[in-house]
C-alpha positions as CSV (number, residue, x, y, z in Angstrom):
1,X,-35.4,-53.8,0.3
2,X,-38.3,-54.8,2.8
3,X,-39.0,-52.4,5.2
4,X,-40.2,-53.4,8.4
5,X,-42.8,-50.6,10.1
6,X,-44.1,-50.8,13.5
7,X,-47.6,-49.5,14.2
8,X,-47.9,-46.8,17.4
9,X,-49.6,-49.5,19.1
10,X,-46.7,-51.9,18.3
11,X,-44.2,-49.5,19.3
12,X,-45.7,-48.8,22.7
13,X,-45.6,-52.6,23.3
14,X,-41.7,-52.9,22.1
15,X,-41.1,-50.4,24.9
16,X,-42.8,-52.1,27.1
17,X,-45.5,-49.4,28.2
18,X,-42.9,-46.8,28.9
19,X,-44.4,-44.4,26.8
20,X,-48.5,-44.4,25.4
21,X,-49.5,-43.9,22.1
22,X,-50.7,-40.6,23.5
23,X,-47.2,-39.8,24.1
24,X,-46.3,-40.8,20.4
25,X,-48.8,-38.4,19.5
26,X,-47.9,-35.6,21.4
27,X,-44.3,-36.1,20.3
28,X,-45.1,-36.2,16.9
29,X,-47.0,-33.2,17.4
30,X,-44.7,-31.3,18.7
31,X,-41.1,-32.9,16.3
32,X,-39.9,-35.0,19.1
33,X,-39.5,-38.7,19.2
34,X,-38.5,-41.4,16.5
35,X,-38.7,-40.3,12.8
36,X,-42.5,-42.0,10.9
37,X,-43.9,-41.9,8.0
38,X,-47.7,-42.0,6.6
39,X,-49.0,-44.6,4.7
40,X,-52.2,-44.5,3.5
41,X,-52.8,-41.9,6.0
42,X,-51.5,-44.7,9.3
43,X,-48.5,-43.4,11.2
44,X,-45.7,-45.8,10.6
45,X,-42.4,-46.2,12.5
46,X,-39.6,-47.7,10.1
47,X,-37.5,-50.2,12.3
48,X,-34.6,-48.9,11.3
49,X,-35.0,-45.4,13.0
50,X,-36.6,-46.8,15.9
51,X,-33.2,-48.8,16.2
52,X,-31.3,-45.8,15.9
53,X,-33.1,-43.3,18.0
54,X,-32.9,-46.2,20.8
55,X,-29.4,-46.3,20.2
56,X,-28.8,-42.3,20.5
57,X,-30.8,-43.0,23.9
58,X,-28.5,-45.6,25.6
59,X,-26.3,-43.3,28.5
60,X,-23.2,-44.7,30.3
61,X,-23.3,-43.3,33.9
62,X,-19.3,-44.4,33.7
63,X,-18.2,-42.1,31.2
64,X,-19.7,-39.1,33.1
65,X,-16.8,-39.3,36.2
């Protein structure tokens, strides 16, 4: 199985700036946000999570009437 990671840095740029590394940070910090791991001490964001925690994140205003 390969295993695609995405650095902070690349993560910020996937969402286009919505969120700062800072943010990541914080998050982590506090439990929030998508699930990471460390490697060799480096935060590291396994695509597969990101995918889902973006998925968990999409609303329907539709379904709310």
């Amino acid at each position: 199985m390969n295993e695609i990671y995405l650095t902070p840095e690349q993560l910020v740029k996937r969402w286009a700036g919505l969120v700062t590394e800072k943010t990541l940070a914080n998050w982590r910090h506090i439990g929030e946000g998508p699930k990471y791991t460390k490697i060799g001490g480096r935060v590291a964001y396994p695509i597969e999570l990101i995918e889902e925690y973006e998925k968990k994140r999409i609303r329907n205003p539709e379904s709310i009437r």
